[in-house]
MIRONU-113697 format. One record per residue: x negated, y negated, z of N, C-alpha, C in turn; residue in one letter; residue number from 1. Coordinates in steps of 0.2 Angstrom, whole numbers, plus 5000, padded with zeros to 4 digits. Last residue first. Layout:
<pts>
<pt n_X="X" n_Y="Y" n_Z="Z" ca_X="X" ca_Y="Y" ca_Z="Z" c_X="X" c_Y="Y" c_Z="Z" resn="A" resi="NUM"/>
...
</pts>
This chain:
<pts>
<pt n_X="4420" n_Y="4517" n_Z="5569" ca_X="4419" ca_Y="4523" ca_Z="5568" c_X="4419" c_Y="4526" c_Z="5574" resn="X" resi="109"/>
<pt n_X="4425" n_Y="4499" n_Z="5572" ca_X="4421" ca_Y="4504" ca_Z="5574" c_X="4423" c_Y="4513" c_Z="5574" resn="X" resi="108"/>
<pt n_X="4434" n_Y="4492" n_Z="5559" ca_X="4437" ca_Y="4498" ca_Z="5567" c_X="4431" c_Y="4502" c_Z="5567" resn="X" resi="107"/>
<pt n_X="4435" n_Y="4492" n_Z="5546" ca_X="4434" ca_Y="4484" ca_Z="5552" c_X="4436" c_Y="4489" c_Z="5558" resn="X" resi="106"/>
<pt n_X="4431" n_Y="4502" n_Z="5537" ca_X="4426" ca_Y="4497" ca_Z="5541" c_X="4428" c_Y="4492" c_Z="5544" resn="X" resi="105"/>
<pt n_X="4444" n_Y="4495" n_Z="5527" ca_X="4440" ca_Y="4499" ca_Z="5526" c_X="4433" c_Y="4498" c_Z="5532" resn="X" resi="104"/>
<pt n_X="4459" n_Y="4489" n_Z="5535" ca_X="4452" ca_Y="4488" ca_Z="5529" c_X="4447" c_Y="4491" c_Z="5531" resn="X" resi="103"/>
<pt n_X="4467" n_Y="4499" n_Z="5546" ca_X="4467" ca_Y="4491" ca_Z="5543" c_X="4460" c_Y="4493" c_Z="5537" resn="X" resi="102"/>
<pt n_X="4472" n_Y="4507" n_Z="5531" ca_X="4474" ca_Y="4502" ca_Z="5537" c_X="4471" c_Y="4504" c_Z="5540" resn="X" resi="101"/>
<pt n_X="4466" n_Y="4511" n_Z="5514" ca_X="4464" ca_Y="4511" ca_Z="5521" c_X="4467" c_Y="4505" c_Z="5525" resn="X" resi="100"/>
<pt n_X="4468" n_Y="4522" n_Z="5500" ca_X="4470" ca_Y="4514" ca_Z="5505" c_X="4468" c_Y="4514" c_Z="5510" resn="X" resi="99"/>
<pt n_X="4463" n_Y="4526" n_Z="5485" ca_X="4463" ca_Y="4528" ca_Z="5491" c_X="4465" c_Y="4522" c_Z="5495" resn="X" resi="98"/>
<pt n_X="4466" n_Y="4537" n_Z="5472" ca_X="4467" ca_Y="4531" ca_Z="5473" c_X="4467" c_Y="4531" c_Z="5483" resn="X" resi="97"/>
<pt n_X="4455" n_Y="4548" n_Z="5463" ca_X="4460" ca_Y="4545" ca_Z="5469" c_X="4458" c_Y="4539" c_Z="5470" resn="X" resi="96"/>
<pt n_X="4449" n_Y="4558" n_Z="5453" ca_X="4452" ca_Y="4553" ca_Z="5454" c_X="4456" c_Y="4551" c_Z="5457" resn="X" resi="95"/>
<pt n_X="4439" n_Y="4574" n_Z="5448" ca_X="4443" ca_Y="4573" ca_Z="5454" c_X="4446" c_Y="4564" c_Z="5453" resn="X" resi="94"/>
<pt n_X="4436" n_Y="4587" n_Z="5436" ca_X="4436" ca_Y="4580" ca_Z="5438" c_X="4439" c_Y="4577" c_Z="5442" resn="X" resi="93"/>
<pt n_X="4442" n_Y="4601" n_Z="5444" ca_X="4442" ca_Y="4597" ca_Z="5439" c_X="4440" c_Y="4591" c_Z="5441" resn="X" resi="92"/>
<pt n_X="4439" n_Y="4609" n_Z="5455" ca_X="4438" ca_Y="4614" ca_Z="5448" c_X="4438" c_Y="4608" c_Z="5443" resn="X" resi="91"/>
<pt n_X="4431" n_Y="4608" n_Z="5467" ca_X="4435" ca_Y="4605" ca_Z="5464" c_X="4432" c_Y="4607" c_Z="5459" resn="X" resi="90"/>
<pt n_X="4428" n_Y="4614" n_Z="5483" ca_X="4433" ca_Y="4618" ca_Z="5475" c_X="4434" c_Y="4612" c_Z="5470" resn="X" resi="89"/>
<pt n_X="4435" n_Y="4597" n_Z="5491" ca_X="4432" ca_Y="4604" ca_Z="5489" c_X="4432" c_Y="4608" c_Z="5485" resn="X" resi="88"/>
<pt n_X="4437" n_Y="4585" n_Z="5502" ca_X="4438" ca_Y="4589" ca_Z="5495" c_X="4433" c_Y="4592" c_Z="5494" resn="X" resi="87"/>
<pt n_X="4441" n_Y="4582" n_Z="5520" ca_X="4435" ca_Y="4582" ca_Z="5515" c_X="4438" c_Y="4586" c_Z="5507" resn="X" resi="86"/>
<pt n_X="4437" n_Y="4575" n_Z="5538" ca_X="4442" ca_Y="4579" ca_Z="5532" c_X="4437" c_Y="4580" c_Z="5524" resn="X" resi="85"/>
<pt n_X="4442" n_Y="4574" n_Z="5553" ca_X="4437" ca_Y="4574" ca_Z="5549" c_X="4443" c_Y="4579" c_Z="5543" resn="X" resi="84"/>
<pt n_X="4449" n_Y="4558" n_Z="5560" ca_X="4448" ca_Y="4565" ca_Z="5558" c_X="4446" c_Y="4569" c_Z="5554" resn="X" resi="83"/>
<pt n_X="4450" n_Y="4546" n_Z="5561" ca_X="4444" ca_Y="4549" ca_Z="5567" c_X="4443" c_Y="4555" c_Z="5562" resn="X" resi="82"/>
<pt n_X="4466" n_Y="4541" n_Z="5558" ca_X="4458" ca_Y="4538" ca_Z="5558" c_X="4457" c_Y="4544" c_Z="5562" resn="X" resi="81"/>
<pt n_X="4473" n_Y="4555" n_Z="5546" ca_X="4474" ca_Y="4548" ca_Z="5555" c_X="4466" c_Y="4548" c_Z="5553" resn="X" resi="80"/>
<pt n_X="4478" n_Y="4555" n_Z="5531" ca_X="4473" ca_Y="4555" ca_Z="5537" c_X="4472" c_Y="4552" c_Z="5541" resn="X" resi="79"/>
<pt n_X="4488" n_Y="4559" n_Z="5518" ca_X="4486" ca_Y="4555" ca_Z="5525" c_X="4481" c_Y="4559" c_Z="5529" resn="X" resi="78"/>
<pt n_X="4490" n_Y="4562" n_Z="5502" ca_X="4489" ca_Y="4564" ca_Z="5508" c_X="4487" c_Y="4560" c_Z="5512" resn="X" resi="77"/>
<pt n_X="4499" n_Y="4566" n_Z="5488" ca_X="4497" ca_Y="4560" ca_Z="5492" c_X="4497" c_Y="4565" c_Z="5496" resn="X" resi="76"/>
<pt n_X="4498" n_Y="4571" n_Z="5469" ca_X="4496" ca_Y="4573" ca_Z="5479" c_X="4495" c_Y="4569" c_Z="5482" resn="X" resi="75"/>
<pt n_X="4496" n_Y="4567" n_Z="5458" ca_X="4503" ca_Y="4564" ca_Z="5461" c_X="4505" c_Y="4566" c_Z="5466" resn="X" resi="74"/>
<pt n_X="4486" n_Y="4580" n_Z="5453" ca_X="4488" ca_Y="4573" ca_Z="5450" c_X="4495" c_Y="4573" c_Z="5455" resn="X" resi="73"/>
<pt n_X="4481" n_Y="4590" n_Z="5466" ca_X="4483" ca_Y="4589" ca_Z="5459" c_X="4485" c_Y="4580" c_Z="5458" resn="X" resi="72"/>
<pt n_X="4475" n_Y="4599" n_Z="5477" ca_X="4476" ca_Y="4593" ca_Z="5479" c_X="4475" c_Y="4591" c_Z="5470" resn="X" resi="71"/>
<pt n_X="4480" n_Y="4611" n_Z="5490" ca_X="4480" ca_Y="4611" ca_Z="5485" c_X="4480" c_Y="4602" c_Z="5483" resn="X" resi="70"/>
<pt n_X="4476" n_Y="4611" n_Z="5510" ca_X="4480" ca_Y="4611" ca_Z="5502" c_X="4477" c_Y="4610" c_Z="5496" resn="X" resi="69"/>
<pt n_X="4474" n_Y="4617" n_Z="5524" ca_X="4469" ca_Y="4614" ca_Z="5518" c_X="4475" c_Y="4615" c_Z="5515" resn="X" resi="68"/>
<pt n_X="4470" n_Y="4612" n_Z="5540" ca_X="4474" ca_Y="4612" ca_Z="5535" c_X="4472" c_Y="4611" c_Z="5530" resn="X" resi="67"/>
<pt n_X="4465" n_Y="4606" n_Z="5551" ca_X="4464" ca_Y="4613" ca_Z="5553" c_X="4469" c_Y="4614" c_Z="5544" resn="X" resi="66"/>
<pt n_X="4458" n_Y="4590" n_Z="5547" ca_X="4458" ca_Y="4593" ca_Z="5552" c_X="4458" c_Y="4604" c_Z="5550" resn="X" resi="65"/>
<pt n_X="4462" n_Y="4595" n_Z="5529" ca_X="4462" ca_Y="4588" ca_Z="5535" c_X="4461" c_Y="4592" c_Z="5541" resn="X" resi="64"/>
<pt n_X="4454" n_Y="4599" n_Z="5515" ca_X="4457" ca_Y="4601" ca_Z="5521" c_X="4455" c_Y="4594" c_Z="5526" resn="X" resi="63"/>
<pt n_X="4459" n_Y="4601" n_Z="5498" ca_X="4460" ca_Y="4597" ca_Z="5503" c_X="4459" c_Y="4600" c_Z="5510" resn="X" resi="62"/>
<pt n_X="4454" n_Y="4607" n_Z="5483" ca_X="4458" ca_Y="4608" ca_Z="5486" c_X="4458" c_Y="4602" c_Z="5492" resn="X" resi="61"/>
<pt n_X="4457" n_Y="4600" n_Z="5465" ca_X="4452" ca_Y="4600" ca_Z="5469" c_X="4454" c_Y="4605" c_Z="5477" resn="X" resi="60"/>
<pt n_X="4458" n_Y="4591" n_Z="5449" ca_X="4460" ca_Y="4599" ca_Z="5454" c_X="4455" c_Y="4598" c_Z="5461" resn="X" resi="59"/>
<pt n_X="4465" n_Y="4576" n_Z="5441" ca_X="4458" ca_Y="4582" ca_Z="5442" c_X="4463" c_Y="4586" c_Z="5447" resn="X" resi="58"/>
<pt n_X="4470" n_Y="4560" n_Z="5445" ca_X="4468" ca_Y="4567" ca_Z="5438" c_X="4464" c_Y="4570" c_Z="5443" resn="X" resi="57"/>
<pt n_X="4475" n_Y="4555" n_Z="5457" ca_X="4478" ca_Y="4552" ca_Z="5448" c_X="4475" c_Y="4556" c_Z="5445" resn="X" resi="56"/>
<pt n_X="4480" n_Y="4557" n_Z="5472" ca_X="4475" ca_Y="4557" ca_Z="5467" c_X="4480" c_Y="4557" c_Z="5460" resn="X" resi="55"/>
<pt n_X="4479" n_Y="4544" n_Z="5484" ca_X="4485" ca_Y="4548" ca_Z="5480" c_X="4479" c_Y="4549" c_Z="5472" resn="X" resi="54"/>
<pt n_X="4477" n_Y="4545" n_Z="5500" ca_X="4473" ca_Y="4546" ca_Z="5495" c_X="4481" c_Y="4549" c_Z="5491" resn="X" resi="53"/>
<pt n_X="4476" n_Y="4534" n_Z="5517" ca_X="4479" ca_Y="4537" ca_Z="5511" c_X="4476" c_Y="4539" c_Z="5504" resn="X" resi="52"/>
<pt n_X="4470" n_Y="4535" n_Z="5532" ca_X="4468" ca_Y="4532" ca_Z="5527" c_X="4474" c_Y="4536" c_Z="5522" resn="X" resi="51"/>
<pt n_X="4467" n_Y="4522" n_Z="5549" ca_X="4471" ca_Y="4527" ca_Z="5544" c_X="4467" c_Y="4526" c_Z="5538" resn="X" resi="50"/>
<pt n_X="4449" n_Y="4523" n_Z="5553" ca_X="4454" ca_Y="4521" ca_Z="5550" c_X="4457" c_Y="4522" c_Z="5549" resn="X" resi="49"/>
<pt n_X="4433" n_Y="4525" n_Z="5555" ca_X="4439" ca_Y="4524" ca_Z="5560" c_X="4447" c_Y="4519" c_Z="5557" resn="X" resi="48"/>
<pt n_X="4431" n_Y="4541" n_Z="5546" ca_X="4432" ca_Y="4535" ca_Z="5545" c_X="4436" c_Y="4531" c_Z="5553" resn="X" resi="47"/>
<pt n_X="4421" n_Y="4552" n_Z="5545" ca_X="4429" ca_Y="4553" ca_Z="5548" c_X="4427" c_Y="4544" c_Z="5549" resn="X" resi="46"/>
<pt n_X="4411" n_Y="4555" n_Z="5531" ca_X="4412" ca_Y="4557" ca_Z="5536" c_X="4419" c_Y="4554" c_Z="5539" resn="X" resi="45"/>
<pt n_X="4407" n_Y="4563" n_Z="5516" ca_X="4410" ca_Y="4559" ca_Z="5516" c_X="4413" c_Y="4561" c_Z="5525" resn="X" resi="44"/>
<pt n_X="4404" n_Y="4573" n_Z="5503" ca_X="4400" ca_Y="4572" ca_Z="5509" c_X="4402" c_Y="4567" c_Z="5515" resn="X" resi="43"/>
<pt n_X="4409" n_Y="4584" n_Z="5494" ca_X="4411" ca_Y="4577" ca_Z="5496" c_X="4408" c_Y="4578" c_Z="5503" resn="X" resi="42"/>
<pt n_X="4400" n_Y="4588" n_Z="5480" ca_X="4400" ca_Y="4591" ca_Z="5488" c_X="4405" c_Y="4585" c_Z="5489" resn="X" resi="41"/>
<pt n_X="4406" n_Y="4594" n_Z="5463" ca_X="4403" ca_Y="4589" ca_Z="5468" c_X="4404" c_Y="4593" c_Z="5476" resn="X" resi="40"/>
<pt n_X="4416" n_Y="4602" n_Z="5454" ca_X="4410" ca_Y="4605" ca_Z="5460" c_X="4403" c_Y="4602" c_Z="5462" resn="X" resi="39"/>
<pt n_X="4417" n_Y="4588" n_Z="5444" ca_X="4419" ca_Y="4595" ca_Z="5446" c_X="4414" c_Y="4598" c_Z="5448" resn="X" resi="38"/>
<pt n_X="4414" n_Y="4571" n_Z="5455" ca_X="4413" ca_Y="4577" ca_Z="5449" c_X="4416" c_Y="4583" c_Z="5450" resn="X" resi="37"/>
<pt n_X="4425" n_Y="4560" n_Z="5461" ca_X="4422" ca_Y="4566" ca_Z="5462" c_X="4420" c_Y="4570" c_Z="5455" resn="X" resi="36"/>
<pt n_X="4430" n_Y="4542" n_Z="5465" ca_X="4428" ca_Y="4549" ca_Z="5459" c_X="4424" c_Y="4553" c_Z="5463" resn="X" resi="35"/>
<pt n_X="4439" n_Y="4534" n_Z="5472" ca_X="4436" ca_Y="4538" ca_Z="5473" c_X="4436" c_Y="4542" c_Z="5469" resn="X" resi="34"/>
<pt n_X="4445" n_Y="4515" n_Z="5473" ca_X="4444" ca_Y="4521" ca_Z="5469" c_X="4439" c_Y="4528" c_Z="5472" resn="X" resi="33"/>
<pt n_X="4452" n_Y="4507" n_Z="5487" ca_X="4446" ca_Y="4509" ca_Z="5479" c_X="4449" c_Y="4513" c_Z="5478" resn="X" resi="32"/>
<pt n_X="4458" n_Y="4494" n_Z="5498" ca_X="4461" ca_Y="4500" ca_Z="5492" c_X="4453" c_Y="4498" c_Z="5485" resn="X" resi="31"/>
<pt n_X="4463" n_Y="4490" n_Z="5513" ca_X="4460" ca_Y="4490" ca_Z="5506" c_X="4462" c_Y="4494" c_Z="5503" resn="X" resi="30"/>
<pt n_X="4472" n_Y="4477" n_Z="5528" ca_X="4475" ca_Y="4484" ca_Z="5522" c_X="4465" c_Y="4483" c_Z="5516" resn="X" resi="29"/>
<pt n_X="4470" n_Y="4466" n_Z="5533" ca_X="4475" ca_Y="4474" ca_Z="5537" c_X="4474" c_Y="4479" c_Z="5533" resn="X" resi="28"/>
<pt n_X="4463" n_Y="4459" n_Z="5530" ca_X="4462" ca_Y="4461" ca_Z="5536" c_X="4466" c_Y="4466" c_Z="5537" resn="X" resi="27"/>
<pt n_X="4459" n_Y="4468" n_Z="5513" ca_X="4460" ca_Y="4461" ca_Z="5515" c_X="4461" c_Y="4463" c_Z="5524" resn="X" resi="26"/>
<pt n_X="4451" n_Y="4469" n_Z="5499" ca_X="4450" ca_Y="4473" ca_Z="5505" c_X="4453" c_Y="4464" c_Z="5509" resn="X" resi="25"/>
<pt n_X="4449" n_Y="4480" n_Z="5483" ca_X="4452" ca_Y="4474" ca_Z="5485" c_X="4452" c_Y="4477" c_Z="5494" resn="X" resi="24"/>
<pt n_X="4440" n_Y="4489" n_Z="5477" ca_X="4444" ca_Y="4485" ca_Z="5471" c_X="4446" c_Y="4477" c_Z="5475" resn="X" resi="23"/>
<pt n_X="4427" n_Y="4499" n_Z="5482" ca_X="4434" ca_Y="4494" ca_Z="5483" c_X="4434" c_Y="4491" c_Z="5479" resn="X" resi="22"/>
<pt n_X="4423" n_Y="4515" n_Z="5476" ca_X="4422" ca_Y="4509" ca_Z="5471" c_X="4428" c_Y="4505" c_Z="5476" resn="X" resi="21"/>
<pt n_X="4413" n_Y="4530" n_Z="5478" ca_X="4418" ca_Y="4526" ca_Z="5481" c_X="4417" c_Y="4520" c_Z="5480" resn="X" resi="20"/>
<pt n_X="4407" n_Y="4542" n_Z="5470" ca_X="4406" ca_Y="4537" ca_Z="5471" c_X="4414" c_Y="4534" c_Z="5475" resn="X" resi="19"/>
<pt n_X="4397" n_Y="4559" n_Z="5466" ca_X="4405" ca_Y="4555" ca_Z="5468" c_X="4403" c_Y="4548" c_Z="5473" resn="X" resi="18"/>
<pt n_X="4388" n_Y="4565" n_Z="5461" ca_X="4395" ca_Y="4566" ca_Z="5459" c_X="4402" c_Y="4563" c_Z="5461" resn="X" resi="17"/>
<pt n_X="4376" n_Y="4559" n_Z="5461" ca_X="4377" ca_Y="4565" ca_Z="5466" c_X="4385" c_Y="4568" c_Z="5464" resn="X" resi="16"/>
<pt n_X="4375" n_Y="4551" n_Z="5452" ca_X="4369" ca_Y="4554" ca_Z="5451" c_X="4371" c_Y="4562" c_Z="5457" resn="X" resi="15"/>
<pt n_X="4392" n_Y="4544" n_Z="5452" ca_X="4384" ca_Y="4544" ca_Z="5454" c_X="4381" c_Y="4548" c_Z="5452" resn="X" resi="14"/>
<pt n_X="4408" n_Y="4545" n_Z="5444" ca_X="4402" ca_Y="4545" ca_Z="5448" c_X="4396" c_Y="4545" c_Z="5447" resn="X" resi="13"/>
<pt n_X="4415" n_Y="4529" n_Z="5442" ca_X="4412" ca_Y="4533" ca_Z="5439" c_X="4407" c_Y="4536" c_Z="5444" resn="X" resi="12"/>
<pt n_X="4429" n_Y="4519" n_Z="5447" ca_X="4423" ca_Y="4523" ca_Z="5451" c_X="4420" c_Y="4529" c_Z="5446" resn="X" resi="11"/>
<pt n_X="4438" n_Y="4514" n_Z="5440" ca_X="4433" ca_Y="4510" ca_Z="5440" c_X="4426" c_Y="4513" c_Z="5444" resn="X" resi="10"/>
<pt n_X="4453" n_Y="4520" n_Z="5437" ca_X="4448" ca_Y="4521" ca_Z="5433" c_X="4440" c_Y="4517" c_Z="5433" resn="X" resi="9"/>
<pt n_X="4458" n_Y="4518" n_Z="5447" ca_X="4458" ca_Y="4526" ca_Z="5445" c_X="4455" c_Y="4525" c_Z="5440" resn="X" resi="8"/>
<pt n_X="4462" n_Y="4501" n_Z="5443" ca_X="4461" ca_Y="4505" ca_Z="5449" c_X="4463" c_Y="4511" c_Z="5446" resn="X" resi="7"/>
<pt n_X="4463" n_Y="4490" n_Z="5434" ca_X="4456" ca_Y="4496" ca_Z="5433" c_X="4457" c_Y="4501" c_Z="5438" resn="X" resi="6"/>
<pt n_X="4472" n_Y="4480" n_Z="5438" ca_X="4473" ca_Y="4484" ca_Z="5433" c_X="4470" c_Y="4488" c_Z="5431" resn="X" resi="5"/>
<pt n_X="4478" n_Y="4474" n_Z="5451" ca_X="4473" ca_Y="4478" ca_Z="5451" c_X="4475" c_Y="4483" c_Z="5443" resn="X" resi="4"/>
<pt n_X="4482" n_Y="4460" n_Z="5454" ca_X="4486" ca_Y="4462" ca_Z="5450" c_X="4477" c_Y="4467" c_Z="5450" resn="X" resi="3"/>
<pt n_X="4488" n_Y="4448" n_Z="5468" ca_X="4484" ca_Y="4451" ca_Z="5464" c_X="4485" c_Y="4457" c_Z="5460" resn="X" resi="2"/>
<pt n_X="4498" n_Y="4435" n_Z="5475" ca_X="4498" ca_Y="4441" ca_Z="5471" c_X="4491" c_Y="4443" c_Z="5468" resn="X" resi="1"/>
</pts>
């Protein structure tokens, strides 16, 4: 067992507004942090991974593919590996918990 007691609060953003912090990355599964400033770019390209984001604070909107949502505190959204997606609008500090099967970067892009 591992016990991640910093997660949603370890990724402070960058000098560009938004950093990506892993906490823990094992052969199936990781899991960081992503901060986003309010009205940061998310620049951030299609991972060859599933991936999961449940964000903990902020406003921002969402689009996966052809879909865009509203994306608030205890939003969980999915994204099949390949496809492009991105935050946006973000009216509030951004905070998400993200997962990736399998671990981040083990599946050629």
């Amino acid at each position: 067992m591992e016990i991640i007691e910093q997660a949603g609060r370890w990724a402070e953003p960058d000098d560009t507004g938004a950093t990506y912090v892993e906490q823990l990355a094992t052969g199936d599964l990781s899991i960081g942090t992503y901060s986003l400033r309010a009205g940061a770019v998310d620049a951030q390209s299609p991972h060859g991974e599933d991936e999961v984001y449940v964000v903990t604070s902020g406003r921002a909107r969402f689009t996966s593919g052809d879909q865009t949502v509203e994306a608030c505190p205890g939003t969980v959204l999915f994204v099949p590996a390949h496809e492009e997606h991105r935050f946006h609008d973000i009216s509030e500090d951004l905070t998400l918990l993200v997962f990736f099967g399998p671990a981040y970067g083990s599946r050629a892009s």
